[in-house]
Structure formats: structure tokens, C-alpha cells
C-alpha positions in Angstrom: 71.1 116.9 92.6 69.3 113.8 92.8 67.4 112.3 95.8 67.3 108.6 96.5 64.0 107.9 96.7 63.1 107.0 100.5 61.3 103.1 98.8 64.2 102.7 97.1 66.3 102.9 100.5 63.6 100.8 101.9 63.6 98.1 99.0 67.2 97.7 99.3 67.6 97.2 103.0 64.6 94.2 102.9 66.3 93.0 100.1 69.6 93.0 101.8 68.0 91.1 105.1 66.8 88.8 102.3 70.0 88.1 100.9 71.6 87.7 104.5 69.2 85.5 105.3 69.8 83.5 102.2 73.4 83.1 103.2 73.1 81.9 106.8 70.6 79.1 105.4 73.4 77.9 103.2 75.9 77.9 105.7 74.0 76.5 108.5 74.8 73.2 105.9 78.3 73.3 106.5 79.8 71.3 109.5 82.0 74.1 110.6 79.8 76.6 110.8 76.6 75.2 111.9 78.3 75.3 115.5 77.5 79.0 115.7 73.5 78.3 115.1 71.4 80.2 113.0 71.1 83.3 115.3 74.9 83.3 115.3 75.6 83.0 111.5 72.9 85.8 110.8 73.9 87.9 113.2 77.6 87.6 111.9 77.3 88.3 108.9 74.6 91.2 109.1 77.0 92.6 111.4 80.0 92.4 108.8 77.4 94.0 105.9 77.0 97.1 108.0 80.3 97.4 108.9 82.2 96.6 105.6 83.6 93.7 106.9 84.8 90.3 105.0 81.6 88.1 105.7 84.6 85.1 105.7 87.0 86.8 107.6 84.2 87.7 110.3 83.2 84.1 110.8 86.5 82.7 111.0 87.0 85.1 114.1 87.1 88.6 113.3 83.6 88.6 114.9 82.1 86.6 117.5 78.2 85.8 118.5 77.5 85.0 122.4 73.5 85.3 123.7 72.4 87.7 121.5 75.5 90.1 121.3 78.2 90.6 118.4 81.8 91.2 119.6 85.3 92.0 118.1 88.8 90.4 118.2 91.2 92.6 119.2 93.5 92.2 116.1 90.2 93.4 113.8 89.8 96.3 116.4 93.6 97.3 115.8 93.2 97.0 112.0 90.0 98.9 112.3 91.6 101.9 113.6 94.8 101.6 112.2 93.3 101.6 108.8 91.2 104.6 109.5 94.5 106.1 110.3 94.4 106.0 114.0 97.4 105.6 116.2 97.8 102.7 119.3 101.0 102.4 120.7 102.1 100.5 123.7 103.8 102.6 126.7 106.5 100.8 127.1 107.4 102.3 130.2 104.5 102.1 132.2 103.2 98.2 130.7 104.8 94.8 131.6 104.0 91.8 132.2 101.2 91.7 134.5 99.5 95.4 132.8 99.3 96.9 129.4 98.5 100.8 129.0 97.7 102.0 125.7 97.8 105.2 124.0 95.7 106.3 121.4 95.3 109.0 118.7 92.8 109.8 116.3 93.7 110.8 112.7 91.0 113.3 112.2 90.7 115.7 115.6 93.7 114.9 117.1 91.9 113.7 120.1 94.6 111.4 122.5 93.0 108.7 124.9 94.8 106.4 127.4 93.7 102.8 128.9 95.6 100.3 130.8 94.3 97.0 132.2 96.1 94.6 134.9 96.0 91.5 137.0 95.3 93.2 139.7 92.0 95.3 137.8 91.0 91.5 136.8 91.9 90.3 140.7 89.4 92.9 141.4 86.6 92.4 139.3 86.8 88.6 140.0 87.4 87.4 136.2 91.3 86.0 137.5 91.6 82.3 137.2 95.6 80.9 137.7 94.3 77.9 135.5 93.4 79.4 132.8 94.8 82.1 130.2 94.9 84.8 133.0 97.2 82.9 134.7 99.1 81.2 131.8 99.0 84.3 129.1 98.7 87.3 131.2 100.2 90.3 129.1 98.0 89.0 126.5 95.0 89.3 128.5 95.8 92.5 129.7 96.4 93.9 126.0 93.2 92.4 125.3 91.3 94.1 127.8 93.3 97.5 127.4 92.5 97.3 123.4 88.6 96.9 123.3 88.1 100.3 126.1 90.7 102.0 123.8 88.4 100.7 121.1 85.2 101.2 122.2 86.0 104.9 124.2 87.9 106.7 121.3 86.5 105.1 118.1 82.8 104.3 118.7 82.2 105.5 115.1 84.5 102.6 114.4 83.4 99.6 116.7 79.4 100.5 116.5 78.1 98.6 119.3 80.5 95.4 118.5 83.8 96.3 121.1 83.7 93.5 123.2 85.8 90.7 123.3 84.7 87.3 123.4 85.8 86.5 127.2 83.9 89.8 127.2 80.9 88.5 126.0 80.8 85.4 128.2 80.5 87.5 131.0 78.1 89.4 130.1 76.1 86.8 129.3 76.4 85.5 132.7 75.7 88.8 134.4 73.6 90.1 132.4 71.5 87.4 130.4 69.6 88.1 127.5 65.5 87.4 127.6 65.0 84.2 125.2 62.6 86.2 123.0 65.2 88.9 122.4 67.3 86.5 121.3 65.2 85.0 118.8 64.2 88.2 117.2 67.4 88.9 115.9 66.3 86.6 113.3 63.3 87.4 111.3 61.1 84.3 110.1 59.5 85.6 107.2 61.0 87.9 105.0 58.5 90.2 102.9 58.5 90.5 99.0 60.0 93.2 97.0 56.4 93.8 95.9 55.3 94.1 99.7 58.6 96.5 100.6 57.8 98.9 97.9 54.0 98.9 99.0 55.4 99.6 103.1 57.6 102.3 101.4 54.6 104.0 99.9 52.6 103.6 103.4 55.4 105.2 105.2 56.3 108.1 102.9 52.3 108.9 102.6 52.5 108.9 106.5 
């Protein structure tokens, strides 16, 4: 059995932030996607490296960048646990309109969970605007909500940290806002040489 050598794990993942970082550079010259900012593209598509996601199909919406966070639309979260061989289905007797409950099942265990999510819970937690898609698309919105708890509470291995929707997000950033420094650290400045990670490597392993 061979081991992989713990500077070789480290030399890879430096050279991988260099390569991301390469990327976001060269799109931050395009006029379409210079809109999500530097943070945003990086973020992105480091997000969609980890989690063996289309680097294209994450920045044309599967994933989304709001103050710092990384969130999910709710068709990638379906097709994330659908093709892990999860189950979602809608009860069609208990959802309508104005709620959506959803019942899932994992592939592996067995395990069954059950959300639901309705203009009244949005009513409630003040997020219900009449105006807007609330009140224009509400079984939408309700799915929405219903899918990224189903997502989030029984497939966390799945969503890692990125099972919020983008309305989601917007909230949270106006609840709970995100120190200006944390935000600028998710992108480093200065990216170390491959001569530089294998000598960190060899610090760290001595150590």
C-alpha cells in the first residue's frame, strides 16, 4: 500500500488555489462575469472544485456569492441528491398552493426526513412581500424554501456548508452581516511558490 506523501497533499492543494486564482483573474475580464467581483468569482469556483461541480454551470447559477457566503439553487440541490440516489417527492396531499411539504429518502441508510414551508411560515418570519415573487409565485417560493431544509437537514454530506438559497442569502446578509475583513480573506493576495509549499510541507511534517 502506498501513502501519499503529506507535501504532496500540500503541493497540490497551493497549487490548486493557484490555478483558481488564475481563473478568476481571467474572468474578472469578461463583462458578464465581472458583475460578481473578484471575491465572488473565486469563491465560486473554489466552491465548485471542492464539490465536483461544473465551474460554468456554477457561475451561470448553480451557485451564488452574497457577503461572503456561497449558496445553492434549488434545481442543483435536487440534482445533487437525486444523483446520489436520494429520493424528494412532493406530498401531494398535504402541499398546495400557498405550502409545499417534502419528503425525503436517503439511498444509503434509509433514513426518511419531512419539511414543508408556507405563506403563513414566511408571514411569520416577516420575509412576505405581496409585490414581489411571494406574492406573484408563491408555490414556487414555498418549494424553494421546503427544498434547501430538506437539503441542508438530510444531505449535509451533500450541500457542505453551501444550502442556502439566494433570497436566503440576502437575508442573512442583512441580519447577520459579514465583518469587511472576513470578506476580503476569502481571497488570498499572494499565492506561495511550489518551491515555498514543498518547503511549508517539510516544516509541518518535521513538526
Amino acid at each position: 500500500m502506498t501513502l501519499v506523501k503529506k507535501e504532496d497533499t500540500f503541493a497540490t492543494a497551493f497549487s490548486e488555489i493557484e490555478n483558481t486564482k488564475k481563473i478568476s483573474d481571467m474572468l474578472m475580464k469578461t463583462p458578464h462575469y465581472s458583475k460578481l467581483g473578484p471575491d465572488g468569482i473565486y469563491s465560486i469556483v473554489a466552491k465548485a472544485r471542492s464539490m465536483d461541480i461544473d465551474p460554468v454551470d456554477a457561475l451561470n447559477g448553480s451557485l451564488y456569492y452574497v457577503n461572503g457566503r456561497v449558496g445553492m439553487s434549488t434545481e442543483a440541490m435536487a440534482a445533487r441528491m437525486r444523483g446520489a440516489g436520494h429520493s424528494i417527492q412532493k406530498d401531494i396531499q398535504k402541499s398546495s398552493n400557498t405550502c409545499c411539504v417534502l419528503i425525503g429518502k436517503r439511498a444509503d441508510n434509509g433514513d426518511e426526513w419531512s419539511t414543508s414551508f408556507s405563506v403563513d411560515d414566511a408571514k411569520r418570519a416577516g420575509i412576505y412581500n405581496e409585490k414581489g415573487p411571494w406574492g406573484k409565485y408563491p408555490s414556487v417560493m414555498c418549494y424553494n424554501r421546503a427544498m434547501s431544509m430538506m437539503f441542508r437537514q438530510l444531505t449535509p454530506d451533500l450541500s457542505k456548508g453551501v444550502g442556502y438559497t439566494l433570497d436566503e442569502l440576502k437575508e442573512i446578509a442583512v441580519t447577520e452581516p459579514i465583518p469587511t475583513a472576513a470578506v476580503e480573506a476569502v481571497v488570498p493576495v499572494d499565492v506561495i511558490s511550489q518551491e515555498q509549499a514543498n518547503e511549508l510541507s517539510s516544516i509541518i511534517g518535521y513538526c
